[in-house]
C-alpha positions as CSV (number, residue, x, y, z in Angstrom):
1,X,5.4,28.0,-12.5
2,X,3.2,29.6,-10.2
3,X,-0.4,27.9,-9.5
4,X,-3.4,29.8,-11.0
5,X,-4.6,31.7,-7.9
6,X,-8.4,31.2,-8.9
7,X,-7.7,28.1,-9.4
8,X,-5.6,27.6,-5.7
9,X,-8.8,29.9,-4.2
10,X,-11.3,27.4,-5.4
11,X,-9.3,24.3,-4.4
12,X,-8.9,25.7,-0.6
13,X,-12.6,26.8,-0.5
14,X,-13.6,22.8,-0.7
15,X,-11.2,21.5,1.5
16,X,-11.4,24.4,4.2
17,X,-15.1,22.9,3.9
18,X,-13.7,19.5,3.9
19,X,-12.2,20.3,7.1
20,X,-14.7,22.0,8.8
21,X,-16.6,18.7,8.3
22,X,-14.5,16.8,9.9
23,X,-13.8,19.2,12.7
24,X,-18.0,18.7,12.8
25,X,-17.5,15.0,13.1
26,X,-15.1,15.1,15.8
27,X,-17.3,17.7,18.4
28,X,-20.3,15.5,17.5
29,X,-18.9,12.3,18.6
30,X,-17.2,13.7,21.4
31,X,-20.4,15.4,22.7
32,X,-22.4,13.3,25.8
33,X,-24.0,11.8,24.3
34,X,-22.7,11.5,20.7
35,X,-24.6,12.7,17.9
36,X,-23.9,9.9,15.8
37,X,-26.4,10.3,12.6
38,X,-24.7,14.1,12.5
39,X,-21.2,12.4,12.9
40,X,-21.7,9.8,9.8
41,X,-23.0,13.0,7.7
42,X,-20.0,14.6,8.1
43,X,-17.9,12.1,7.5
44,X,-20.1,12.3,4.1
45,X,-19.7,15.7,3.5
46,X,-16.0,15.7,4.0
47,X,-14.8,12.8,1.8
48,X,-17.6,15.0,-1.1
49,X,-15.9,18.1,-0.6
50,X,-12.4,16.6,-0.7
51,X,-13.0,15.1,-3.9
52,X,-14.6,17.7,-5.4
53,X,-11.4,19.3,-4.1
54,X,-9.4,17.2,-5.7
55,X,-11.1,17.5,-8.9
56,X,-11.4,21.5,-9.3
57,X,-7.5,21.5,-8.8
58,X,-6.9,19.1,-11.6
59,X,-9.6,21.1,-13.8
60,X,-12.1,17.9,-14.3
61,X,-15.6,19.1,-14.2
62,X,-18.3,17.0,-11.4
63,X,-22.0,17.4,-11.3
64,X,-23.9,18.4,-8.4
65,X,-23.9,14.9,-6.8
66,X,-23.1,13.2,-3.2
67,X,-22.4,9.7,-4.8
68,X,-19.1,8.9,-4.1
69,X,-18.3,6.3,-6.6
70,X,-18.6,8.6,-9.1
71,X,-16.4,11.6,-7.7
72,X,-14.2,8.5,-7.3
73,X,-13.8,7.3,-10.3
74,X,-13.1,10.7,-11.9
75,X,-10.6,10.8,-8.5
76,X,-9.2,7.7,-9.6
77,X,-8.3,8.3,-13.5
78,X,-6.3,11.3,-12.0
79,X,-4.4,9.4,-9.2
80,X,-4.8,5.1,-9.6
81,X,-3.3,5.1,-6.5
82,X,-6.6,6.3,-5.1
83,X,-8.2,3.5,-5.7
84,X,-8.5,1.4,-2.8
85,X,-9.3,4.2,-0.2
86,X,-11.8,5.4,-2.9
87,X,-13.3,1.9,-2.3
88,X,-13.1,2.0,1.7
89,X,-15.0,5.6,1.3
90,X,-17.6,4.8,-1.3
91,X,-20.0,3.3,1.5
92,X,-19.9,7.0,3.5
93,X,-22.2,7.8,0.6
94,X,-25.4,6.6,2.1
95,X,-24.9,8.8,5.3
96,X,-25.8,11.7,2.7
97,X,-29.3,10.7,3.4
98,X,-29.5,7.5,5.2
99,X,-30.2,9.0,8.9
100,X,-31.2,12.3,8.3
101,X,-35.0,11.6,7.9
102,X,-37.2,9.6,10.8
103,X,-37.9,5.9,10.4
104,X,-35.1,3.1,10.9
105,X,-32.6,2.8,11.4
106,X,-32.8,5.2,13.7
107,X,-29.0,6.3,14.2
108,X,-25.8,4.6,13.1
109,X,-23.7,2.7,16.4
110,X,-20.5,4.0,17.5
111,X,-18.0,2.0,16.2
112,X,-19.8,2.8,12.6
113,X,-19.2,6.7,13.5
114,X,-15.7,6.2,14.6
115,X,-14.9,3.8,11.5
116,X,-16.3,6.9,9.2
117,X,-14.6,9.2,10.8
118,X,-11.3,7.6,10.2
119,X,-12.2,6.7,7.0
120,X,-13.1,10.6,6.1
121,X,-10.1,12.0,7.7
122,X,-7.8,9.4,6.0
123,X,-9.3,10.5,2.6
124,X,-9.0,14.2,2.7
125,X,-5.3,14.1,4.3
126,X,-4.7,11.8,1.2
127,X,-6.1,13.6,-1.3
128,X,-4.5,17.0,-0.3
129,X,-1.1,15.3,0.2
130,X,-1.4,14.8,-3.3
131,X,-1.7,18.7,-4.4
132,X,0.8,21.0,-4.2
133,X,1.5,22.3,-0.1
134,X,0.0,25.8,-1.1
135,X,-3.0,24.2,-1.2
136,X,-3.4,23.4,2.7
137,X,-1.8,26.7,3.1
């Protein structure tokens, strides 16, 4: 049965974004120096949109939030298998807000960015892996 093409529009619209923030990520941490605050929020935004991603494909409705846990949750009553990488990326929910705004800390260390980043990355490849491939098309 053929997908739904709204349905297949909407789902690529958040994880084209998905990727973009992860492309984001990448040219911020590769820039001299690295923007590292911008880095983690991307990492952020990514592992939002793929779930909301994830979601709109499998019809389950989200509210306008950036926690994590909950997109999660909803993630993980589709797919149980989700579940521990949904745990690994929970934390990327504080880089919503955490550096964007002056006071301390001031900007998150490298090996935090890098550890987001592959953290992100692994979490939107896992969550389109489990749609159909005309999805990433």
């Amino acid at each position: 049965m053929p997908l739904d093409p709204v349905l297949l529009t909407d789902t690529r619209a958040w994880f084209r974004k998905a990727s973009t923030d992860l492309r984001s990520a990448e040219v911020d941490l590769a820039a001299a120096p690295p923007i590292l605050e911008d880095v983690v929020f991307h990492c952020q935004q990514a592992a939002e949109k793929a779930m909301k991603g994830f979601l709109t494909y499998h019809q389950r409705p989200f509210g306008k939030t950036h926690d994590l846990r909950e997109l999660g949750k909803a993630c993980v009553l589709i797919d149980t298998t989700l579940a521990p990488l949904i745990e690994r990326a929970v934390p990327l929910t504080w880089y919503a807000w955490r550096f964007r705004y002056p006071g301390l800390p001031e900007e998150p260390g490298l090996d935090e960015a890098q550890d987001a980043l592959a953290v992100a990355g692994e979490l939107v490849a896992a969550l389109l892996n489990r749609l159909p491939g005309e999805v990433g098309a």
